[in-house]
N, C-alpha and C positions, 0 to 999 in steps of 0.2 A: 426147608420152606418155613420161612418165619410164621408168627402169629397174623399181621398185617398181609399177606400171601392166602394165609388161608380164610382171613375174612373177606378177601376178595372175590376167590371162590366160592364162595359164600352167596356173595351178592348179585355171581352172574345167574345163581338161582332162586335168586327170590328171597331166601332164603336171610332176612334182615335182623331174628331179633340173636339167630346165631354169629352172623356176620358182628352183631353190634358189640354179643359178649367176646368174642376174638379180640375187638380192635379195643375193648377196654384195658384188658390183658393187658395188650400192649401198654396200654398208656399208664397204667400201674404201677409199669415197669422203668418208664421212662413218658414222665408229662411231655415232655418235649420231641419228640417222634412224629415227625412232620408226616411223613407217610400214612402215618395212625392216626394223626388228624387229619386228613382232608379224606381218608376213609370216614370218618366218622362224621364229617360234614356233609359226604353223599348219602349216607344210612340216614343223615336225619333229613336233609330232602329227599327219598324216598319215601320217609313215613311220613310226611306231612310236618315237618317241623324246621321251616325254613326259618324261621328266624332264630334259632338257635345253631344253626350251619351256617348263617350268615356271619354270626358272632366269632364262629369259628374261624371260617375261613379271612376275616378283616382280621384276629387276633394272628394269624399265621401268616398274613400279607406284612404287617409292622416286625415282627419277626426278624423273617427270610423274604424282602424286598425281592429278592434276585429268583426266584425259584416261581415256574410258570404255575404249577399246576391249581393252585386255589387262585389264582386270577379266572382263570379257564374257569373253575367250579363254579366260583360265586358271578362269572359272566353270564354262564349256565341258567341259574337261578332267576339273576333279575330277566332272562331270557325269559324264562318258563312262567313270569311275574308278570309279561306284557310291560316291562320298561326296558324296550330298547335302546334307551339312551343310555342310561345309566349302563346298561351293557356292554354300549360301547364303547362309553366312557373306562370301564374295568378294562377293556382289552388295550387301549392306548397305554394304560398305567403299565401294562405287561410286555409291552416292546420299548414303554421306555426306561425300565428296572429290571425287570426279567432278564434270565439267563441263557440262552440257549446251548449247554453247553453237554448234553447228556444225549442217548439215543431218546429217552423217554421225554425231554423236554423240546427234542426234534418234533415227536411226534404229536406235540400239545401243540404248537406254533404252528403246524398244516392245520388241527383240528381248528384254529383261533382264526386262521384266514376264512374257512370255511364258515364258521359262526360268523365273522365281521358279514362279509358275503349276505347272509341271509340276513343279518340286521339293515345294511342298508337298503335292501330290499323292503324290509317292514316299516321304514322310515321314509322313503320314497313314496312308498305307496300311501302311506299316513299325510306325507306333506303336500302329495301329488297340488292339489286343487292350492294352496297359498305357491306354492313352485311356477305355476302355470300363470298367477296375479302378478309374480314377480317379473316373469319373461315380460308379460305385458308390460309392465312396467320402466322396463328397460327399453322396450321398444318404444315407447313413446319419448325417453329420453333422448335415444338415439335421433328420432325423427325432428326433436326442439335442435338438440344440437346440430343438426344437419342441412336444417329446412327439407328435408326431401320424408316425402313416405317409403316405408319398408315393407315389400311383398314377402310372404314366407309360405311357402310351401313347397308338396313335395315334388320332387323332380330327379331326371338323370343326373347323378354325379360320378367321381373318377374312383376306381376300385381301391377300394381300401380307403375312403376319406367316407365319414358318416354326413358331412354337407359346407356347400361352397356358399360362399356372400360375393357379390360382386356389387361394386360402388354404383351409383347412378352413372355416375361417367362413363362408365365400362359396360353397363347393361340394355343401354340405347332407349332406353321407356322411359327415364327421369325419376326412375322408384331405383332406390336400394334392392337387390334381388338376394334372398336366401332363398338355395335349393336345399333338401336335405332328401337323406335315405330313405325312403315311405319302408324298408324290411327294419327299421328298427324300432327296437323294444319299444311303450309307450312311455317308461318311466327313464328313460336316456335321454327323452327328446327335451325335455326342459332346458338340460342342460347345452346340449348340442346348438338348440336355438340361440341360446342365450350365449354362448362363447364366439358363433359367427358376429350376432349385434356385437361384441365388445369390440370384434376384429373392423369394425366400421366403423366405432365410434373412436380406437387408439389412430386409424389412418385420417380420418376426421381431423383430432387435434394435432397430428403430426402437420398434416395441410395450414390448421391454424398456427401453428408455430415457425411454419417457414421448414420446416426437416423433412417434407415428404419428398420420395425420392420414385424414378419410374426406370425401370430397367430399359436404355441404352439400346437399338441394335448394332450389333457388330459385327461383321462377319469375322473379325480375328478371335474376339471373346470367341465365338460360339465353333469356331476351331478347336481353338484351345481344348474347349468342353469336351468336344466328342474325339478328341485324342485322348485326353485323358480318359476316359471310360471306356475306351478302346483302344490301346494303344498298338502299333503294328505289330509288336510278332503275337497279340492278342488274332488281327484280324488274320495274318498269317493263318496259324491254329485252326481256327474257324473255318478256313477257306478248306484247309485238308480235311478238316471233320465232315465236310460234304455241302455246309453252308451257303447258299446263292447269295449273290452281292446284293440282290434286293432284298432280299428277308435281314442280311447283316443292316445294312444303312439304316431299315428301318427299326431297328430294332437295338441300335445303337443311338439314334435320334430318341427314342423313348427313354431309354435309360438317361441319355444326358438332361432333359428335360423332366425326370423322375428327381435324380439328384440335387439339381438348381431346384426345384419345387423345393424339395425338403430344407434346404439352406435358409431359401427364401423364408419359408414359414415356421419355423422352428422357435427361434427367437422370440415372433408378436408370439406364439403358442404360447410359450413360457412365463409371459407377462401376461398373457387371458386367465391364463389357468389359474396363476396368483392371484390376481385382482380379484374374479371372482370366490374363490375361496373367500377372501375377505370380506369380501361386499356382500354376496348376497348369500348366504350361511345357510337360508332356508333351501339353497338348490343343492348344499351339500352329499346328500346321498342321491341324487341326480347324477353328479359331476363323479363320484365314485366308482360311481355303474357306468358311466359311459366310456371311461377311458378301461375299464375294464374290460368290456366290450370288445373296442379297438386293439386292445392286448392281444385279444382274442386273437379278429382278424387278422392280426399281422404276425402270428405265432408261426405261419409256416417262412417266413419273410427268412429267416435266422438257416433254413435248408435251402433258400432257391440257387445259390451258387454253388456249380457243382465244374469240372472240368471240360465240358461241353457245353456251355452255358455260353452266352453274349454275354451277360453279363462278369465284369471281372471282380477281384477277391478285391482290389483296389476301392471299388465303387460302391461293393455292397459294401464293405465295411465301413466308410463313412453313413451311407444309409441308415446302416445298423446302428454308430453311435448317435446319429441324431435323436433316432427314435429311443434310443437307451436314456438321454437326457428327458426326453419329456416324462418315460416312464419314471424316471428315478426323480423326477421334481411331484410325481403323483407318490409315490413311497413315501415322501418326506412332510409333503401339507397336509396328509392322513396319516401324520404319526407310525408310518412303516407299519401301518394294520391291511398291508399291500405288498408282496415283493418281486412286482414285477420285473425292478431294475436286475433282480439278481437272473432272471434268465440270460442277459448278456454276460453277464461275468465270465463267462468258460468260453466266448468269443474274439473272437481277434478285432472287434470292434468297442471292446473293454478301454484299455488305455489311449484310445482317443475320444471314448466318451467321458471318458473322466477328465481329462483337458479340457472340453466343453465345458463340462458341470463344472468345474472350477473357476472360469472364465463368467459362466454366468451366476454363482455366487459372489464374485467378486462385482460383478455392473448390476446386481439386482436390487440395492437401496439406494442407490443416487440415479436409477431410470425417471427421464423425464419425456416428456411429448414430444414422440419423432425417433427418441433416441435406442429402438429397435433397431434403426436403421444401421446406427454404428454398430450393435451388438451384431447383427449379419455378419461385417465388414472382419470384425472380428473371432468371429466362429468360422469364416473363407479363409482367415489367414492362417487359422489351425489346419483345418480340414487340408490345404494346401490348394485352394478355389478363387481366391482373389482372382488373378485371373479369366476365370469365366465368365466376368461379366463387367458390365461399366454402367454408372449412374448417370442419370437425366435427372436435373431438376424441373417438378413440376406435379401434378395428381397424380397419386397413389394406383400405380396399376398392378396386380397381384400376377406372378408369374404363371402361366396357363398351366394348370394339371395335368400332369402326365394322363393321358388316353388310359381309360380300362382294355 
């Protein structure tokens, strides 16, 4: 056991001015003893001497760029300072130099998600009341650009969606209708609000540009659909597992209606979530926690297909990459102080959500008004979904949610 080993020991008893003489030892030995320093950067915030650990830890960051663990400390610190920006500012710097390349750098990168987590919670709640001026705000934008007023509150929505907008067209009262989840958090809702108005105001200009598009009835599309999410010797299967034809139909009609939902809305998703990152910056730890949330939610989503299931391996896995793209577009405009995305990695819904994400890296600076509509078109023709469905020109009708 080295000297830096046993000042560590040291420190998990209190025990600091012995810890302090260990870890100088060390550095006697060797100034440059990275380990020895950012021991000694926690000795000196422990005793009250944070601006001298700070020095440390920034003289140990220009360094060893790559090496987590003084990002971790001195995030710590401005933690402990009441500057949560500045903290999280430190953890961005640490996923985009840092290394993860060690068991113990493993273990810094849980603790850092864990920290961001409670940062944007302290920033949420900090911005709450200017977060809350800006929905407003948006809301009334929404309303000039639309001429129609926008209702918002809560109400029944479809499981697993934290809340629906529905056009004035569509809601029969001449108001825009946001419903949202009254079980959620108070510091999500900003965000939540404010993502259904964007979902108004891009159909809005897509209308205005001549691109809005209304999904078609067909009885062929909608064949298609529910063969595909069930294909015969799927229903076969089912019938011997003990299944009644009426529980199969309807339970195949959900699932098909599940999948087109997620197609449908993926894509404007992708450009809300963008835009607002940009635009309104003050809802940023709003927008963090809310899709965090939704992570949540949909965490058991990655188990429901199982051999006895209606549903087949086919259909969730396209599910699965959609929602792996949205996740993995939240990893990336929070500087990966998130990794959601990597929960699908070890999924058989990986290599077609990276098709996705590729696809819409590729159409995500030259998007113009309307032009989600293509990205759909083009996200069905990976997914293998063209098919399922056929466009009407005319006002924006959003595909009905799948049933809770």
């Amino acid at each position: 056991m080295d000297l830096v080993d046993l000042a560590n020991l040291r420190l998990q008893v209190s025990d600091h001015p012995a810890a302090e003489r260990l870890v100088r030892q060390a550095l006697a030995a060797d100034p440059h003893n990275l380990p020895a320093l950012n021991t000694l950067a926690v000795i000196f915030h422990f005793t009250k001497r944070d601006r001298q650990a700070m020095q440390i830890l920034r003289r140990t960051i220009n360094t060893r760029p790559e090496d987590p663990n003084a990002y971790y400390n001195l995030a710590g610190i401005f933690c402990g300072k009441g500057e949560p920006e500045q903290s999280l500012k430190t953890l961005e710097r640490l996923f985009a130099n840092a290394s993860c390349s060690s068991e113990v750098a493993g273990t810094i990168f849980s603790h850092e998600f864990m920290l961001c987590d409670e940062l944007q919670h302290i920033l949420a709640q900090e911005n709450s009341e200017r977060a809350s001026d800006a929905v407003e705000e948006l809301r009334r934008e929404v309303v000039h650009i639309t001429g129609r007023p926008v209702d918002i509150d809560y109400g029944e929505v479809p499981q697993g969606l934290a809340a629906v907008a529905q056009m004035a067209s569509e809601s029969g009262t001449g108001h825009h209708v946001i419903s949202y989840d009254p079980t959620l958090p108070d510091l999500v809702l900003p965000h939540v609000i404010a993502h259904e108005l964007t979902h108004l105001e891009l159909e809005a200009r897509a209308q205005a540009a001549g691109k809005a598009r209304t999904l078609a009835p067909c009885p062929a599309t909608s064949e298609f659909l529910r063969n595909f999410c069930s294909p015969r010797d799927h229903l076969t299967r089912l019938r011997g597992l003990g299944w009644k034809e009426e529980c199969i139909g309807r339970a195949v009609s959900q699932w098909a209606e599940s999948v087109l939902f997620n197609l449908m809305n993926t894509p404007a998703d992708l450009v809300v979530e963008t835009r607002l990152r940009e635009r309104l910056p003050i809802l940023s730890a709003s927008q963090f926690l809310a899709m965090g949330e939704l992570a949540r939610r949909l965490a058991d989503l990655r188990n429901h297909s199982s051999p006895d299931s209606v549903v087949t391996r086919q259909t969730m896995r396209i599910i699965l990459a959609l929602w792996s793209v949205r996740l993995r577009l939240h990893d990336s405009i929070f500087h990966h102080t998130t990794a959601f995305g990597l929960d699908y990695m070890g999924t058989e819904a990986y290599p077609l959500a990276t098709q996705l994400w590729e696809c819409w890296q590729a159409a995500a600076p030259s998007l113009g008004p309307g032009d989600e509509y293509r990205l759909i078109d083009e996200f069905a023709e990976i997914v293998g979904l063209r098919q399922g469905y056929e466009w009407a020109t005319g006002p924006t009708v959003t595909p009905e949610a799948p049933k809770a």
